[in-house]
Structures are given as structure tokens and as C-alpha cells.
N, C-alpha and C positions, 0 to 999 in steps of 0.2 A: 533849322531844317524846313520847318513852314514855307520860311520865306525863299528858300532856295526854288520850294516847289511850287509855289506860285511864280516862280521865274519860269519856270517848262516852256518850250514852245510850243504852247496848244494848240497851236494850229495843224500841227504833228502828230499829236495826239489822236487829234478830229482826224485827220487822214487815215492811220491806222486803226481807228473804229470802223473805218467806210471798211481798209480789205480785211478788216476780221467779219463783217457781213460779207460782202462780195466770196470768202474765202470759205466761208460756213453753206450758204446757199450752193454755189458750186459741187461742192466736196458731194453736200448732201443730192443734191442732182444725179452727179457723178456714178455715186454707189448705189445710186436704185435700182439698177437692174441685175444689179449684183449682189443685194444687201445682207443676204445672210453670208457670203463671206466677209465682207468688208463691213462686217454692222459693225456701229457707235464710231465709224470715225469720223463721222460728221461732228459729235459731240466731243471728241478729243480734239477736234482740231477746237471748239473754244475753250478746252482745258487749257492747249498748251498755249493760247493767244493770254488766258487769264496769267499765266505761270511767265508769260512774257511780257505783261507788261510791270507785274513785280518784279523780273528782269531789270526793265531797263530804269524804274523806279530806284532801286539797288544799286544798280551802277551809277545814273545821274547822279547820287550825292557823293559819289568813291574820286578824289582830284585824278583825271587821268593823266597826270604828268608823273604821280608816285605809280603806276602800269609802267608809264616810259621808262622809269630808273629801274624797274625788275625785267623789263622788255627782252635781257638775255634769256634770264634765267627761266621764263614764260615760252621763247624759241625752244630752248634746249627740252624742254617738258612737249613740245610741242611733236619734237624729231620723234622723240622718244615715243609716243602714243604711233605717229606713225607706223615707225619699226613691228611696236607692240600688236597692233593690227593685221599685217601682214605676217607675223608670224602664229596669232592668237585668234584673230579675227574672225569671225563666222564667212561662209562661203554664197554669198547670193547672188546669182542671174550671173554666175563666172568672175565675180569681183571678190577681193578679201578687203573691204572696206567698213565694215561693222563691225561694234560689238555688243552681242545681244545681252539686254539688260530684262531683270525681272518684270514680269508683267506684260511679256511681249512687244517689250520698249527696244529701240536701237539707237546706238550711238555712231556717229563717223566723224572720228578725227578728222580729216580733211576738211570739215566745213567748218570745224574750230581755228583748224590752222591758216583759214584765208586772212580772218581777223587777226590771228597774231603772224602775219608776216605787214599786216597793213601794220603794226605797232612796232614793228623790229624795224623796220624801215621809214618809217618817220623817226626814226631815233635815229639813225641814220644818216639822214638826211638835217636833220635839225642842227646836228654838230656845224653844217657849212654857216646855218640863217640865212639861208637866201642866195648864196654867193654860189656863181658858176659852178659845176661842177670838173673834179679833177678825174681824167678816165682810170689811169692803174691808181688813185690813192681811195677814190670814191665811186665811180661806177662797177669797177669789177668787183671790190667784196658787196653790194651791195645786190650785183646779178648772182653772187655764189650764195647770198644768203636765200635768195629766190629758187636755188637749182637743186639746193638738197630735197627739200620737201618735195618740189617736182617732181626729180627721178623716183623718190621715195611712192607717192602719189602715182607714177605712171605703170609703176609695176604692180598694180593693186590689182587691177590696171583699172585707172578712173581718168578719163580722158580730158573728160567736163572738166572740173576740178584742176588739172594740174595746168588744163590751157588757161583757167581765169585766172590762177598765178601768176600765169605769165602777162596777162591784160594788166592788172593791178601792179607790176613791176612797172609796165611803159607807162601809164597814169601817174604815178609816182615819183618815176625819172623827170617825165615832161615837167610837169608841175615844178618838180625841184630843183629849174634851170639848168640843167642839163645842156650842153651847147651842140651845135648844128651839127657840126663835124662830126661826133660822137653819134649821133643820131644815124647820120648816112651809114658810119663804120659798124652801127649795129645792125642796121635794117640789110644792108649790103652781105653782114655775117649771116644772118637772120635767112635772107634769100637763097646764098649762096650752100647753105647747112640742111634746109628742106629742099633745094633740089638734088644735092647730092644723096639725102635720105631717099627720097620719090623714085631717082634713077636705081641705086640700090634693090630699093624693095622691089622694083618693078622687073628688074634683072634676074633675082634671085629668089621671086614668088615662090615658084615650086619648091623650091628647097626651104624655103623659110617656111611655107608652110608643111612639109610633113615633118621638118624639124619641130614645130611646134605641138601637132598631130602624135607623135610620138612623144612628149614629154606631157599632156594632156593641157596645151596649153593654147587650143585652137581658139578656143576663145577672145586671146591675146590677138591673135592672126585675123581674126574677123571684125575686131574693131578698129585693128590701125587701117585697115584695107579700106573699111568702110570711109577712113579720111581721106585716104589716098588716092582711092578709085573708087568716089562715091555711084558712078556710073553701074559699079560692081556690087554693090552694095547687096548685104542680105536678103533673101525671099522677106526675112519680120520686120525690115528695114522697109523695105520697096512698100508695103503692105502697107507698114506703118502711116507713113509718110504720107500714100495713096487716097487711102480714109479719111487720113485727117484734113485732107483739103475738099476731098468732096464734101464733109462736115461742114466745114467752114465757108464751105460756098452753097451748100444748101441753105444755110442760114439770111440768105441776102443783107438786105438793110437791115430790118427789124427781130430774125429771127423765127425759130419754129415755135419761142412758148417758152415759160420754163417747165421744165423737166417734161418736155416735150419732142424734145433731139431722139433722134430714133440710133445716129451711130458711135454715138457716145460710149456703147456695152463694148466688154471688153473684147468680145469676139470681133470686133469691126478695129478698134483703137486701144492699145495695150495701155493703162496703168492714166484713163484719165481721170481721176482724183486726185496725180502726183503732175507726172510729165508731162503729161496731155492735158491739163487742165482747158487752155486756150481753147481749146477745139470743145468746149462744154460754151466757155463764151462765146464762140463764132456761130455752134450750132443753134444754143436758145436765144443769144440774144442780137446775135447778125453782126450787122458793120458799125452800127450807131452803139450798142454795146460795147463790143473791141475798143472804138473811139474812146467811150468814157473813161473806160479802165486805163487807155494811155495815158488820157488826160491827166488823171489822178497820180500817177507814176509822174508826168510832169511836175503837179505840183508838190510831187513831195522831194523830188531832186530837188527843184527852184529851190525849198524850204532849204537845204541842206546846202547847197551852192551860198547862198546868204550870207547862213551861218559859219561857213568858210571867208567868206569877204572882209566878216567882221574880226577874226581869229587876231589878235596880236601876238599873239606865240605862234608863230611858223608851223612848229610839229601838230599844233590841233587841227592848223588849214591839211597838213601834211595827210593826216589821218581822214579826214574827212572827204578829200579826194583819190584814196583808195577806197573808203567804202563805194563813195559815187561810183568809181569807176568799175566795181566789183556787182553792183547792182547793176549799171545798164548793159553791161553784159550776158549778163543773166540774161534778163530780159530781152534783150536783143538773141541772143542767139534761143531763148524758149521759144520766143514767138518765131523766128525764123525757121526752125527747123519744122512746125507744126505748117505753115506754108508755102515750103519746100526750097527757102532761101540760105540754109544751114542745114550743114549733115544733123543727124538723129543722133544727141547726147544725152546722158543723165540730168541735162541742167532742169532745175528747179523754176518755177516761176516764182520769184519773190514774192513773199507774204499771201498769196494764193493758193498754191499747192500745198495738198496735204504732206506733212512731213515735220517731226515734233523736232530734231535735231537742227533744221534748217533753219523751220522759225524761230527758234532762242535764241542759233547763234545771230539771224537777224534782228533779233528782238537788242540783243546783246551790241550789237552796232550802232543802233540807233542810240541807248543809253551813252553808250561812250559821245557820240554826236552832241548829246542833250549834255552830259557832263563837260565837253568842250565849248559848249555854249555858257555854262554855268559859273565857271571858272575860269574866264577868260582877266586875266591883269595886267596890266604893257610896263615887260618890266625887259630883260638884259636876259637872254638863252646862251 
């Protein structure tokens, strides 16, 4: 075991010290203008970094190819939590995607199930090794094992969430040789299915929304609209959005200071200790800020790209290019939506944003990374 863990890739480790300070200073930033509601979650968030990295310590020494051989039966637990959610699930900000745990803790299936569809589908995919893929013997069950949890997921309704499924299917497909023709035939489907939805909704607004109005499910109605016709988008949208760039542009290069940002408070930017965190970095610490924290999101994909290069087992590279591509997404679309380049989602800013569910299950990603690192033997899949 010793020796296993002297194998770690510390330079990973180093990185994920930098955003558990970076994530700690922020949060703490964040909530001070608000701190008697939000008190101690500065200090939770290094509870749950402390509880993540015994996380991924945990998994690095667990072989992740015996995951891959349970990888059904971890799906099928997965569906089911979904289900379980929307029918059980507590009701926050119009979504049934938690469940509230003692101690004012929350859980969301969904951000467990990102990781185990990255794990069902490198099993998947590992059966070819490499080899082309076949569209009806391997592409379609591979899109249906991606489409349950979606629809499942979209009815929550969690928007975020069920679109980076969909990112982490096309990273996955690509990666897993996938041929051209397939490609076109999806992207082609793909076009052809959101403008026929687009036309639809746009056609049939009125009725779709008091249909919705009437089964108390407006809510529903104002988030797909907001994708649809972000033009339209919500008065807390427009708002949102509005703040958070004058934030991020008051900040210039260097910044107002920390915990110096004046529209950081939630009255100006809803929930920046979670969603909004970005707009805490644009505010206190400007452009050369922003920059660094890219930076460090660079070097810690690179790390994880590497350790993909070096995989001789297919399914560990398999795995590791759905986390990658499940992270820059995230991040791509957090930071885009906070400077008006992406509609206003739930997404998270990885390892930043406060959020005890998020972090583990990324805590939980990375360990798998580290145990594919670990465990690497060039042997016959």
C-alpha cells in the first residue's frame, strides 16, 4: 500500500491544494456579506476537500477494472437513485434533484451519475479495443445507455446536468473511434431534432406555457425557454447575467482587493459562493487572477491527458477522457455563462464552487484517474 502511494501523481495532489485554497478564500469572500445566513460554509467547504481527498486516497488503491466488471450493476443503482429523486426528492429553486440529509447536508444523484455513465461506457467501448466503431451493434446502445439518465435528469428538471451527458457521450464516442460517416449522421440528427424542437416550442409557446401554468410546472417552461430564446430570458436571468459582468469588468487587470468586490452580495449576483463563484474572481482579483486559475485548470487537464497517453488498457484512457471532457465543460460553460457567452445553468465551477456533493463526486474522479494511473499492466482486454 506504501508503495502504491508513493506512486500518486503528486503533482495532482499539489494542484488540488492550490483549488482547496483558491476555493476556501473565495467561498470565504463570497459569504461575507451575507455571513450570518451562510455562516461556516467557508469552513465546510475544507471539511468536504479534507473528506475528498480520503476519497480519492480510497479509491486510488480499489483496481478500477473490478468497478468496470460491476459497471451494470452500478448503472442500474444509478437509474434507480434517479427515479428515487424525482419521486422522493426535496423541491429546491423548482428542481426535485436532492435529498436532504441530516445535518443540513444534500445529496444529487445526478452528479454521481455523470461518473458512472463515464464507467458504463468505457466498458462499452473497451469490448471493441480500439476498433471502429459499428453504428446499430455499438453506437446506438451506447446513445440509449446515455438517454435514460438524461430524460430521467431532464425532468428534474436540471438542464446543466443532463446537457454534460450529452458532452461526455460525444468525448467518448470521438475518443472511441467512432467513424466520420456516423459522426455527420449524428450531428446531422442532432441539428435536424433541435430545430424541429425550437420550431415546435416557438409555435406552440402560448399553449405550452399555460399548459404548464396549469399543472404548476412553470418553472419547467422558463428554463427550456431560457435555452431556446435566451433573448427572452428571465427578468433573474437578464439580472443575473447583467451584474455579473459589470463585476467582472470592474475588476480590470488586477482587481478590487480581496474581499473588496462590492457586487459580489447576493442582492446584485444570486448564489456567488456556488454558481457565481467566477464573478468573486473577476471582481477581487481582475484578469491576471482569472488567467491564473485557467492556468492551473490547464495544468491539471495536461496531468490527466498524460496519464491517458500512458493507459495500455483502452478503457482507463476510455475513462479518463470522459472525466476530461466532463470537466471542461463545466468550466467552459461556468465561466461562459458568468460573461454572457452561455445561457445561465446550475453548472458548478469545478473544485471552486461551494458544494459538498460535487466536490466528492470530483474528488471521487480524480481517485479513479489516480487508480488508473496506478494500475496500469499491458496485458489482452
Amino acid at each position: 500500500m506504501l508503495f502504491k502511494i508513493k506512486k500518486l501523481d503528486w503533482s495532482m495532489v499539489f494542484i488540488l491544494g492550490i483549488f482547496m485554497i483558491f476555493s476556501y478564500l473565495l467561498v470565504r469572500s463570497a459569504i461575507a456579506p451575507s455571513l450570518d445566513q451562510f455562516h461556516g460554509y467557508d469552513v465546510r467547504t475544507l471539511i468536504f476537500y479534507v473528506l475528498g481527498f480520503i476519497v480519492i486516497l480510497g479509491i486510488s488503491l480499489i483496481d478500477y477494472r473490478v468497478l468496470l466488471d460491476y459497471s451494470w450493476y452500478i448503472y442500474g443503482a444509478g437509474c434507480l437513485l434517479l427515479v428515487a429523486v424525482y419521486l422522493f426528492g426535496a423541491d429546491i429553486n423548482g428542481a426535485k434533484s436532492w435529498f436532504m440529509l441530516p445535518g443540513g447536508l444534500q445529496f444529487q444523484p445526478a452528479e454521481l451519475v455523470k461518473f458512472i455513465l463515464i464507467l458504463t461506457t468505457a466498458y462499452l467501448l473497451g469490448k471493441r479495443g480500439g476498433q471502429p466503431l459499428h453504428f446499430r451493434r455499438d453506437v446506438i446502445p451506447i446513445a440509449g445507455v446515455t438517454l435514460l439518465p438524461f430524460l430521467l435528469v431532464l425532468i428534474q428538471p436540471d438542464l446543466g446536468n443532463a446537457i454534460i451527458y450529452l458532452v461526455v457521450l460525444v468525448g467518448m464516442l470521438w475518443i472511441g473511434s467512432i467513424k466520420y460517416n456516423h459522426v455527420l449522421i449524428g450531428l446531422s440528427a442532432l441539428v435536424a431534432g433541435l430545430v424541429l424542437f425550437v420550431t415546435l416550442f416557438n409555435t406552440y409557446n402560448k399553449q405550452i406555457h399555460d399548459f404548464m401554468y396549469e399543472h404548476d410546472k412553470l418553472h419547467w417552461y422558463q428554463r427550456i425557454n431560457t435555452f431556446v430564446n435566451p433573448g427572452e430570458a428571465s427578468r433573474d436571468d437578464k439580472h443575473q447575467s447583467a451584474y455579473a459582468l459589470i463585476a467582472i469588468g470592474s475588476g480590470g487587470l488586477l482587481g478590487d482587493g480581496y474581499m473588496q468586490g462590492d457586487l459580489k452580495n447576493k442582492k446584485f449576483v444570486p448564489y456567488p459562493y456556488s454558481d457565481s463563484i467566477f464573478v468573486v474572481v473577476g471582481e477581487e482579483f481582475g484578469f491576471v487572477g482569472a488567467s491564473v486559475l485557467m492556468m492551473v485548470y490547464f495544468l491539471f487537464i495536461y496531468r490527466m491527458i498524460i496519464i491517458a497517453m500512458r493507459c495500455y488498457d483502452k478503457r482507463g484512457a476510455f475513462i479518463i477522457v470522459g472525466i476530461i471532457a466532463m470537466f471542461l465543460f463545466q468550466i467552459f460553460e461556468n465561466v461562459g455563462m458568468m460573461i454572457g457567452l452561455m445561457p445561465i445553468t446550475g453548472i458548478t465551477l469545478p473544485f471552486i464552487s461551494y458544494g459538498g456533493t460535487s466536490l466528492l463526486l470530483n474528488m471521487l474522479s480524480i481517485g479513479i484517474v489516480f487508480s488508473i494511473s496506478l494500475y496500469q499492466e499491458k496485458y489482452q482486454v
